[in-house]
N, C-alpha and C positions, 0 to 999 in steps of 0.2 A: 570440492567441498566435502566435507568430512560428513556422513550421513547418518553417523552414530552418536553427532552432535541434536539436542534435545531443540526445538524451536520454543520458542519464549512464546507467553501465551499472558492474553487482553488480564488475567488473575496476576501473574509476574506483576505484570505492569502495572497493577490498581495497588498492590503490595509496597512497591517501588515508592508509589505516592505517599503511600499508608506511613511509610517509612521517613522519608525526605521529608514531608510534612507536618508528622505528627497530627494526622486527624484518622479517625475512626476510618475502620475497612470498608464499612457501606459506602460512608462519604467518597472515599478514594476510588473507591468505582463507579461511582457519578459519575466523578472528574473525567476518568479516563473514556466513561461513554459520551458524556457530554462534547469534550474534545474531536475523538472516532465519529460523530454524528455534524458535527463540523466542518471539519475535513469533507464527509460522505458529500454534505449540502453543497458544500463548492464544487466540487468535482460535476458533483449529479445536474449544478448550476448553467454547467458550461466553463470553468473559471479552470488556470492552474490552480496548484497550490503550492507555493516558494516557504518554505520554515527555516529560518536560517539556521548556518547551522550543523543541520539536518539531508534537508534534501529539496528538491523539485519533484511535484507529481507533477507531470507534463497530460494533455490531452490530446490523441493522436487521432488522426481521422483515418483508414482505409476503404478505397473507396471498392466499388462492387466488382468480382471479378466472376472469371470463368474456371469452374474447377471439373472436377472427374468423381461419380461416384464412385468410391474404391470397390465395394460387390462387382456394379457389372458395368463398371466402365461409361455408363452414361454420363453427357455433361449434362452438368448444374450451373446457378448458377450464386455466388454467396454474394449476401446483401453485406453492405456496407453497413460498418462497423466503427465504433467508438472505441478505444480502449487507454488506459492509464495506465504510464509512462512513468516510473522510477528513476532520477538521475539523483544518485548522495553524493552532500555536501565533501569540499578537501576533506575539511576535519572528519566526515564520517569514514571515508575512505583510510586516510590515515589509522585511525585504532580499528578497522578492520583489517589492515595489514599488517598493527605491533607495534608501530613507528614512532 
């Protein structure tokens, strides 16, 4: 990955709206929080989230393990964790690869 490439940012994206839509910049950042705050609610729900498309947010479960504190070697031990799972869509893969 090229790291001198710039990440796109929640303002991009409210613009983007701003633009395709033709409504006001405030509005367009509603949108895209309203959207962000949707997404959040399902996730946060327990639910994936399928966009076609797009992609799958998947919900992964890890469950509690044994680790090592890295200072002084003591085990630990880490609690089981939730985390979210990105898998993109053909089509997003494809124009991420030029295709």
């Amino acid at each position: 990955m090229n790291t001198a490439m710039k990440a796109a940012t929640k303002a991009e994206l409210a613009d983007a709206v701003h633009e395709a839509l033709q409504m006001t910049k405030r509005d367009a950042a509603l949108v895209v929080d309203t959207v962000f705050d949707a997404m959040t609610q399902a996730l946060a729900d327990g639910r994936d989230l399928r966009i076609g498309g797009f992609g799958v947010f998947e919900l992964r479960e890890h469950p509690p393990r044994a680790g090592r504190n890295p200072k002084t070697g003591t085990p630990v031990e880490i609690p089981a964790r939730t985390v979210v799972v990105y898998r993109p869509s053909a089509l997003v893969k494809e124009k991420v690869q030029g295709t």
